[in-house]
C-alpha positions as CSV (number, residue, x, y, z in Angstrom):
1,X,121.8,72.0,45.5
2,X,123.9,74.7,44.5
3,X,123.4,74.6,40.8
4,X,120.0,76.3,39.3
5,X,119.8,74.1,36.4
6,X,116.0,73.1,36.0
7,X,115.8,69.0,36.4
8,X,113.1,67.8,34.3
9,X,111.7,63.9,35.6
10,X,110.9,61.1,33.6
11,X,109.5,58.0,34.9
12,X,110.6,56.2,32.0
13,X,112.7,57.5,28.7
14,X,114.1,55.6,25.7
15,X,117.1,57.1,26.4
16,X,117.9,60.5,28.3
17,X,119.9,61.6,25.7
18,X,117.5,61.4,23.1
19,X,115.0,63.7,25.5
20,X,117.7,66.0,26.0
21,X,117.6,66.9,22.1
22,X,113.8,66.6,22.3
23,X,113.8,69.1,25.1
24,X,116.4,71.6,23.6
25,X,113.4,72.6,21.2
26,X,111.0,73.9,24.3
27,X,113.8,75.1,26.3
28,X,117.6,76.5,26.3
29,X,120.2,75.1,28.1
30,X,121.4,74.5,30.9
31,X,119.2,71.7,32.2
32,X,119.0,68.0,33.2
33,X,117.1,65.2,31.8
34,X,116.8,62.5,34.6
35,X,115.2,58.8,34.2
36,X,114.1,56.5,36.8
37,X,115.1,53.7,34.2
38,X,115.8,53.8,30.3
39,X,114.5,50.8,28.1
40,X,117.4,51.4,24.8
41,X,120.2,53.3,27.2
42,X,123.8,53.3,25.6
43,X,126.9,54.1,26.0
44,X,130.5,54.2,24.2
45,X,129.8,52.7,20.3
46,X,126.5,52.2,20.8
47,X,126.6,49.6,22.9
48,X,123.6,48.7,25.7
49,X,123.6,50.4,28.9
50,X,121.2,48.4,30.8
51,X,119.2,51.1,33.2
52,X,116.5,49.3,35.3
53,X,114.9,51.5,38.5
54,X,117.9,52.3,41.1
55,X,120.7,53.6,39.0
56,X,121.3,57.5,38.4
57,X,120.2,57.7,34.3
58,X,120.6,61.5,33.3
59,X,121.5,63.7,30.7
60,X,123.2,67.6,31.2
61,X,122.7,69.7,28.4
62,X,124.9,73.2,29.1
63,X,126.8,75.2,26.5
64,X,130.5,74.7,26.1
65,X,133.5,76.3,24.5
66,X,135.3,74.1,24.4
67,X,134.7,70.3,22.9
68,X,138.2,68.4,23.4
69,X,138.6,66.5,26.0
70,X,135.0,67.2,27.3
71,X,134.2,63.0,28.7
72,X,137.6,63.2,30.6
73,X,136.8,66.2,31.8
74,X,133.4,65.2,32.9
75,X,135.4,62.5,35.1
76,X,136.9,64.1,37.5
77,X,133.9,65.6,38.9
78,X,131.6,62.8,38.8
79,X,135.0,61.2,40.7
80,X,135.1,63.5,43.1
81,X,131.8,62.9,44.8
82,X,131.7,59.7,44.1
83,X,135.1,58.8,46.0
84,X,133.1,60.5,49.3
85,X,131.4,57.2,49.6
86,X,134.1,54.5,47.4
87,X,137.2,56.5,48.0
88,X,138.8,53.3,45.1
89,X,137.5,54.8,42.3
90,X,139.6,55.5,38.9
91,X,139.1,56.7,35.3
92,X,139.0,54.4,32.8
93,X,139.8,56.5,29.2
94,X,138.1,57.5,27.4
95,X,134.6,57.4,29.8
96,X,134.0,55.3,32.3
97,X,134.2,54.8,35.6
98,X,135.6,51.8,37.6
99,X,137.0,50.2,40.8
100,X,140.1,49.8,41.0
101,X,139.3,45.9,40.9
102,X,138.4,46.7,37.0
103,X,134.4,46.4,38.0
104,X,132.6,49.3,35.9
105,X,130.2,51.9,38.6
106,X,129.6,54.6,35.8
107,X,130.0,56.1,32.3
108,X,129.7,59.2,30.5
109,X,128.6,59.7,26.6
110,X,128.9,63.1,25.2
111,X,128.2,64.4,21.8
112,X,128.5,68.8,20.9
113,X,126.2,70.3,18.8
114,X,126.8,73.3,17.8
115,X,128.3,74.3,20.7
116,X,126.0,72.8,23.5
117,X,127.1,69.7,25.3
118,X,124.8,66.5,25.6
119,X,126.2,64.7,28.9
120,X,125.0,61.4,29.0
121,X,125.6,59.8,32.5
122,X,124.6,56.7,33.9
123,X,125.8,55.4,37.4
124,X,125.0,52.3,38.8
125,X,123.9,53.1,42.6
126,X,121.2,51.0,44.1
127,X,120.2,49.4,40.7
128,X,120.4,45.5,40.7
129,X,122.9,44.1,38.3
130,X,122.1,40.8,35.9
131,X,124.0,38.4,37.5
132,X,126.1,38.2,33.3
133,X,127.7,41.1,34.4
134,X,129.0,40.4,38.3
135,X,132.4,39.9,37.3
136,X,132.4,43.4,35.2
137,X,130.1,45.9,36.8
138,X,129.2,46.8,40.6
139,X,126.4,49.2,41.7
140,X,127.7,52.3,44.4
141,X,125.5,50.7,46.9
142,X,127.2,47.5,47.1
143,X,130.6,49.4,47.7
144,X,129.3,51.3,50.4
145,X,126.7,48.1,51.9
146,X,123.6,50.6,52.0
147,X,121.1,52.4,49.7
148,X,121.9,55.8,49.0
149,X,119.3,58.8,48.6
150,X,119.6,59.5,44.2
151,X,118.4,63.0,44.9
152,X,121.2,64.0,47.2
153,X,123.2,62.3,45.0
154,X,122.5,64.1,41.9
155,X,122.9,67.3,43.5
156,X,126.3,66.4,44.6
157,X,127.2,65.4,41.4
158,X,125.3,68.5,39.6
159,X,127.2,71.0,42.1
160,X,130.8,69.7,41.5
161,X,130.3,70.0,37.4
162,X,128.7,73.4,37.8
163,X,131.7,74.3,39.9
164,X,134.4,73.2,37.6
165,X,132.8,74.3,33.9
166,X,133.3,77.8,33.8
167,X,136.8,77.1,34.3
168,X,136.7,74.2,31.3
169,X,135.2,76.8,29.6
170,X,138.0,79.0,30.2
171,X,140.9,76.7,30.2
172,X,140.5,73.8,28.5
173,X,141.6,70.3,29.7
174,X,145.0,71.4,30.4
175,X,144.5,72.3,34.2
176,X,142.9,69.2,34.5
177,X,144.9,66.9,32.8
178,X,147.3,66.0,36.0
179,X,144.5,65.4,38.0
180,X,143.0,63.2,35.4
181,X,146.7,61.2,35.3
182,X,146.7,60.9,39.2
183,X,143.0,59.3,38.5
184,X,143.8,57.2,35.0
185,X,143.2,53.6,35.8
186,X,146.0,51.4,34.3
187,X,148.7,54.5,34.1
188,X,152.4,52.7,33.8
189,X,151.0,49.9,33.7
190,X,151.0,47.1,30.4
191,X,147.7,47.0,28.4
192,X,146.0,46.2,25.2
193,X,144.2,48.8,23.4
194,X,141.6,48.2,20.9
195,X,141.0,50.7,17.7
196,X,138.9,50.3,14.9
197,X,142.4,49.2,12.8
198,X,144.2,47.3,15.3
199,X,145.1,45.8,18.7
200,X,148.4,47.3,20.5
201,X,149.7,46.3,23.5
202,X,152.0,49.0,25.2
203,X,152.4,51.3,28.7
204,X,150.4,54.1,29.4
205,X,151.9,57.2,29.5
206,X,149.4,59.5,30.3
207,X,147.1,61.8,28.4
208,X,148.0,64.8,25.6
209,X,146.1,67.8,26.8
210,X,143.6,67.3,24.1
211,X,142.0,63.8,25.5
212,X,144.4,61.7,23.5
213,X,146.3,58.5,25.6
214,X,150.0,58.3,25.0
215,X,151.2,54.7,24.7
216,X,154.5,53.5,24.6
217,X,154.9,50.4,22.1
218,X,157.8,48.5,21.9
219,X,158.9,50.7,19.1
220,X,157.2,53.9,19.4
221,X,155.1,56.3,21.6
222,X,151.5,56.2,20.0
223,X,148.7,58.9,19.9
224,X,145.4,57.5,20.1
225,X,142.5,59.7,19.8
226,X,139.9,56.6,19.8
227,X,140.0,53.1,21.3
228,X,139.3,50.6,23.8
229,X,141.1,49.2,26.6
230,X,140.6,45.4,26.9
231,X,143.1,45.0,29.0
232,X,143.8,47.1,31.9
Protein backbone atom coordinates (compact mmCIF):
# COMPACT_ATOMS: atom_id res chain seq x y z
CA UNK A 1 0.00 0.00 0.00
CA UNK A 2 1.45 3.15 -1.08
CA UNK A 3 -0.41 5.50 1.22
CA UNK A 4 0.95 5.80 5.10
CA UNK A 5 -2.33 6.56 6.51
CA UNK A 6 -2.65 4.49 9.87
CA UNK A 7 -5.90 1.99 9.42
CA UNK A 8 -7.41 1.54 12.68
CA UNK A 9 -9.85 -2.00 12.78
CA UNK A 10 -12.99 -2.46 14.24
CA UNK A 11 -14.75 -5.66 14.44
CA UNK A 12 -17.88 -4.01 14.74
CA UNK A 13 -18.84 -0.09 14.74
CA UNK A 14 -22.26 1.76 14.87
CA UNK A 15 -21.14 3.50 12.06
CA UNK A 16 -17.47 4.35 10.82
CA UNK A 17 -18.23 7.73 10.52
CA UNK A 18 -19.23 8.22 13.89
CA UNK A 19 -15.64 6.57 15.01
CA UNK A 20 -13.96 8.63 12.71
CA UNK A 21 -15.13 11.88 14.90
CA UNK A 22 -14.55 9.75 17.92
CA UNK A 23 -11.07 9.09 16.87
CA UNK A 24 -10.14 12.73 15.63
CA UNK A 25 -9.89 13.51 19.53
CA UNK A 26 -6.81 10.86 20.16
CA UNK A 27 -5.30 11.38 16.81
CA UNK A 28 -4.90 13.99 13.69
CA UNK A 29 -5.71 13.16 10.41
CA UNK A 30 -5.02 11.47 7.96
CA UNK A 31 -6.32 8.05 8.89
CA UNK A 32 -8.93 5.25 8.12
CA UNK A 33 -11.62 3.87 10.25
CA UNK A 34 -12.46 0.38 8.76
CA UNK A 35 -15.42 -2.08 10.01
CA UNK A 36 -15.88 -5.61 9.34
CA UNK A 37 -19.76 -4.73 9.54
CA UNK A 38 -21.81 -1.64 10.91
CA UNK A 39 -25.18 -2.31 12.86
CA UNK A 40 -26.83 1.80 12.15
CA UNK A 41 -24.57 2.37 8.67
CA UNK A 42 -26.08 5.23 6.34
CA UNK A 43 -25.77 6.90 3.60
CA UNK A 44 -27.29 9.88 1.45
CA UNK A 45 -30.34 11.60 3.85
CA UNK A 46 -29.89 9.39 6.42
CA UNK A 47 -31.07 6.55 4.99
CA UNK A 48 -29.82 2.65 6.04
CA UNK A 49 -26.83 1.37 4.57
CA UNK A 50 -27.12 -2.18 5.47
CA UNK A 51 -23.27 -3.53 6.29
CA UNK A 52 -23.20 -7.18 7.30
CA UNK A 53 -19.48 -9.02 7.38
CA UNK A 54 -18.10 -9.05 3.56
CA UNK A 55 -18.53 -5.56 2.34
CA UNK A 56 -15.65 -2.78 2.47
CA UNK A 57 -17.28 -0.31 5.55
CA UNK A 58 -14.68 2.55 6.08
CA UNK A 59 -14.29 5.94 6.86
CA UNK A 60 -11.08 8.42 5.52
CA UNK A 61 -10.59 11.30 7.54
CA UNK A 62 -7.72 13.69 5.63
CA UNK A 63 -7.67 17.48 5.62
CA UNK A 64 -8.95 19.29 2.54
CA UNK A 65 -9.00 22.72 0.98
CA UNK A 66 -11.29 22.46 -0.78
CA UNK A 67 -15.06 21.28 0.09
CA UNK A 68 -17.12 21.53 -3.34
CA UNK A 69 -17.52 18.90 -5.15
CA UNK A 70 -15.61 16.65 -2.68
CA UNK A 71 -18.29 13.09 -3.17
CA UNK A 72 -17.87 13.48 -6.92
CA UNK A 73 -14.54 13.76 -6.58
CA UNK A 74 -14.18 10.91 -4.37
CA UNK A 75 -15.76 8.90 -7.43
CA UNK A 76 -13.54 8.79 -9.76
CA UNK A 77 -11.01 7.12 -7.76
CA UNK A 78 -12.97 4.63 -6.02
CA UNK A 79 -14.07 4.07 -10.00
CA UNK A 80 -10.90 3.59 -11.13
CA UNK A 81 -9.96 0.53 -9.16
CA UNK A 82 -12.96 -0.73 -9.07
CA UNK A 83 -13.45 -0.90 -13.00
CA UNK A 84 -9.93 -3.29 -12.83
CA UNK A 85 -12.31 -6.06 -11.87
CA UNK A 86 -16.18 -4.64 -13.30
CA UNK A 87 -14.84 -2.49 -16.09
CA UNK A 88 -19.24 -1.39 -16.34
CA UNK A 89 -19.16 0.79 -13.67
CA UNK A 90 -20.57 4.56 -13.65
CA UNK A 91 -21.36 7.49 -11.27
CA UNK A 92 -24.46 8.01 -10.19
CA UNK A 93 -24.66 12.04 -8.87
CA UNK A 94 -24.41 13.00 -6.33
CA UNK A 95 -22.58 9.63 -4.55
CA UNK A 96 -23.01 6.40 -5.60
CA UNK A 97 -21.84 3.90 -7.44
CA UNK A 98 -23.68 1.63 -9.89
CA UNK A 99 -23.65 -0.81 -12.87
CA UNK A 100 -24.47 0.33 -15.77
CA UNK A 101 -27.72 -2.05 -15.34
CA UNK A 102 -28.79 0.76 -12.55
CA UNK A 103 -27.72 -2.05 -9.69
CA UNK A 104 -26.00 0.07 -6.74
CA UNK A 105 -22.03 -1.63 -5.77
CA UNK A 106 -20.99 1.51 -3.61
CA UNK A 107 -21.53 4.97 -1.99
CA UNK A 108 -19.74 7.70 -0.50
CA UNK A 109 -21.06 10.19 2.46
CA UNK A 110 -18.94 13.10 3.18
CA UNK A 111 -19.39 15.91 5.64
CA UNK A 112 -16.20 18.88 6.32
CA UNK A 113 -15.52 20.12 9.51
CA UNK A 114 -13.52 22.65 9.76
CA UNK A 115 -11.60 21.81 7.13
CA UNK A 116 -10.98 17.99 7.57
CA UNK A 117 -12.99 15.63 5.39
CA UNK A 118 -15.08 12.58 6.84
CA UNK A 119 -15.27 10.00 3.81
CA UNK A 120 -17.70 7.62 4.48
CA UNK A 121 -17.50 4.69 2.02
CA UNK A 122 -19.20 1.56 1.81
CA UNK A 123 -18.83 -1.04 -1.04
CA UNK A 124 -20.58 -4.04 -1.38
CA UNK A 125 -17.76 -6.83 -2.30
CA UNK A 126 -18.29 -10.27 -0.98
CA UNK A 127 -21.15 -9.17 1.43
CA UNK A 128 -24.54 -11.07 0.89
CA UNK A 129 -27.32 -8.97 -0.15
CA UNK A 130 -31.16 -9.36 1.39
CA UNK A 131 -32.81 -10.85 -1.32
CA UNK A 132 -35.49 -6.99 -1.02
CA UNK A 133 -32.78 -5.48 -2.59
CA UNK A 134 -31.70 -8.02 -5.77
CA UNK A 135 -33.29 -5.91 -8.21
CA UNK A 136 -31.36 -2.59 -6.85
CA UNK A 137 -27.93 -3.52 -5.39
CA UNK A 138 -25.15 -6.11 -6.45
CA UNK A 139 -22.01 -7.02 -4.40
CA UNK A 140 -18.38 -6.69 -6.56
CA UNK A 141 -17.97 -10.37 -6.08
CA UNK A 142 -20.93 -11.31 -8.00
CA UNK A 143 -19.67 -9.16 -11.00
CA UNK A 144 -16.48 -10.64 -11.04
CA UNK A 145 -17.98 -14.70 -9.90
CA UNK A 146 -15.20 -14.89 -6.97
CA UNK A 147 -14.33 -13.53 -3.52
CA UNK A 148 -12.02 -10.86 -3.51
CA UNK A 149 -9.13 -10.19 -0.81
CA UNK A 150 -10.82 -6.63 1.22
CA UNK A 151 -7.20 -5.86 2.23
CA UNK A 152 -5.76 -5.71 -1.19
CA UNK A 153 -8.64 -4.04 -1.95
CA UNK A 154 -8.59 -1.31 0.38
CA UNK A 155 -5.19 -0.52 -0.46
CA UNK A 156 -6.05 -0.10 -4.03
CA UNK A 157 -8.64 2.08 -3.27
CA UNK A 158 -6.48 4.00 -0.39
CA UNK A 159 -3.52 4.44 -3.05
CA UNK A 160 -5.65 5.90 -5.94
CA UNK A 161 -7.35 8.73 -3.40
CA UNK A 162 -3.89 9.45 -1.89
CA UNK A 163 -2.69 9.88 -5.47
CA UNK A 164 -5.28 12.25 -6.69
CA UNK A 165 -5.90 14.62 -3.39
CA UNK A 166 -3.13 16.81 -3.42
CA UNK A 167 -4.06 17.74 -6.69
CA UNK A 168 -8.03 18.33 -5.45
CA UNK A 169 -6.42 20.15 -2.99
CA UNK A 170 -4.73 22.28 -5.50
CA UNK A 171 -7.22 22.41 -8.19
CA UNK A 172 -10.52 21.88 -7.36
CA UNK A 173 -13.04 19.70 -9.26
CA UNK A 174 -12.39 21.46 -12.42
CA UNK A 175 -9.73 19.01 -13.77
CA UNK A 176 -11.81 16.41 -12.85
CA UNK A 177 -14.99 17.31 -13.94
CA UNK A 178 -14.62 15.74 -17.71
CA UNK A 179 -13.61 12.72 -16.36
CA UNK A 180 -16.53 12.68 -14.03
CA UNK A 181 -18.94 13.44 -17.38
CA UNK A 182 -17.26 10.52 -19.30
CA UNK A 183 -18.26 8.43 -16.03
CA UNK A 184 -21.91 10.15 -15.10
CA UNK A 185 -24.46 7.43 -15.41
CA UNK A 186 -27.60 8.71 -17.21
CA UNK A 187 -25.59 11.72 -19.16
CA UNK A 188 -28.02 12.83 -22.33
CA UNK A 189 -30.13 10.78 -21.36
CA UNK A 190 -34.16 11.60 -19.97
CA UNK A 191 -34.60 11.40 -16.13
CA UNK A 192 -36.47 12.40 -13.18
CA UNK A 193 -34.87 14.15 -10.48
CA UNK A 194 -36.15 14.36 -7.00
CA UNK A 195 -35.47 17.76 -4.66
CA UNK A 196 -36.82 18.45 -1.46
CA UNK A 197 -39.41 21.06 -3.54
CA UNK A 198 -40.22 19.12 -6.50
CA UNK A 199 -39.89 16.38 -9.16
CA UNK A 200 -38.39 17.45 -12.76
CA UNK A 201 -38.04 15.46 -15.46
CA UNK A 202 -35.33 16.74 -18.06
CA UNK A 203 -31.73 15.66 -19.86
CA UNK A 204 -28.60 15.62 -18.25
CA UNK A 205 -26.16 17.94 -19.30
CA UNK A 206 -23.39 17.43 -17.31
CA UNK A 207 -21.96 18.87 -14.15
CA UNK A 208 -20.95 22.75 -13.19
CA UNK A 209 -17.49 22.59 -11.87
CA UNK A 210 -18.78 23.13 -8.44
CA UNK A 211 -20.69 19.50 -8.11
CA UNK A 212 -23.95 20.92 -9.35
CA UNK A 213 -25.99 18.68 -12.44
CA UNK A 214 -27.11 20.80 -15.30
CA UNK A 215 -30.58 19.68 -16.48
CA UNK A 216 -32.22 20.71 -19.43
CA UNK A 217 -36.19 21.09 -18.80
CA UNK A 218 -38.46 21.58 -21.37
CA UNK A 219 -38.21 25.28 -20.74
CA UNK A 220 -35.05 25.92 -19.04
CA UNK A 221 -31.46 24.60 -18.13
CA UNK A 222 -31.67 23.96 -14.28
CA UNK A 223 -28.91 24.12 -11.49
CA UNK A 224 -29.40 21.67 -8.94
CA UNK A 225 -27.14 21.61 -6.05
CA UNK A 226 -29.26 18.73 -4.22
CA UNK A 227 -31.49 15.94 -5.37
CA UNK A 228 -32.17 12.52 -6.31
CA UNK A 229 -32.31 10.63 -9.36
CA UNK A 230 -35.35 8.22 -9.43
CA UNK A 231 -35.07 7.75 -12.78
CA UNK A 232 -31.97 7.09 -14.59
Amino acid sequence: MMTSWPVIRLEEADSTMEAARLETNRRPPPFVILAERQTHGRGWKGNEWISPAGGLWWTAVFPVQQAAALSLFLSLPMLRVLSRYSPHLAAKWPNDLYTKERKKVGGILVEVRSGIAYAGVGINVNNCLPPELAGQAISLSKLVGHPLDLDVLLGELLDALAEDLPRFNREGFTPFRALYEERLLGRDKRVTLQTDAETLEGRISGIREDGCLLLETETCLRVIALGSLTRF
